[in-house]
N, C-alpha and C positions, 0 to 999 in steps of 0.2 A: 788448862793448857800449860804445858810446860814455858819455862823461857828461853831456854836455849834447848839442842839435841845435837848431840854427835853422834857423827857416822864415818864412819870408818870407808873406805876405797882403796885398791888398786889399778894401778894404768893398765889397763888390758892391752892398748895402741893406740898408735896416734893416726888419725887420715885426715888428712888435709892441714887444716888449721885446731882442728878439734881434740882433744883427747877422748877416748872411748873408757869409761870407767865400769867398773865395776863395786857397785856400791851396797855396803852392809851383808850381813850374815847370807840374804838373798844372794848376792851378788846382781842386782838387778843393772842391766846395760844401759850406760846415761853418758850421751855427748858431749862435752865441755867443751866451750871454747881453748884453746890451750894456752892462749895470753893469759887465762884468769889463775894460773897457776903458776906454783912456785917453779923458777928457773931453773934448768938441771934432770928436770925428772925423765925417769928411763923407762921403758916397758918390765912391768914386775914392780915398780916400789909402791908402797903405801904412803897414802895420804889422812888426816883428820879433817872432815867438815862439820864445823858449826852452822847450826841453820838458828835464827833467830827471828825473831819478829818484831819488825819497828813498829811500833804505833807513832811514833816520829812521822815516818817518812808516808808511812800512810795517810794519816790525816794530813798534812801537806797535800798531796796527792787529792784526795777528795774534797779538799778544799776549792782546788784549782779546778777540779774536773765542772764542780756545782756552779765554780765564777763562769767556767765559758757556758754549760750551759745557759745558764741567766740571761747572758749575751745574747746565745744562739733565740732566744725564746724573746727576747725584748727585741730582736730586729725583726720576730717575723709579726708583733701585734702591731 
């Protein structure tokens, strides 16, 4: 597995709150919030996304998930 990937996007439009992207060589149609982006942008500009993977934030995450279940499972014996 890679560590990080970029992909490349255009704003196809925006509706609502969201932006409508069109992402990678595909252009495959993906909804984005529009707060999560950079301020300014216009229908037609390109963006770079980096996609990476926390093992950080992950293991956190399933850390906590395993505490509550334990929880969940020590109130019901």
């Amino acid at each position: 597995m890679k560590n990080a990937m970029e992909l490349k996007a255009v704003v196809d439009r925006f509706e609502d709150d969201n932006a409508i992207l069109l992402v990678g060589g595909e252009e495959r149609q993906v909804v984005f919030p529009a707060a999560s982006l950079p301020e300014g942008l216009s229908e037609g500009d390109y963006i770079r996304m980096v996609i990476s993977y926390d093992a950080k934030a992950t293991k956190v995450a399933t850390e906590e998930a395993t505490r509550l279940l334990d929880q969940l499972r020590g109130r019901r014996s």
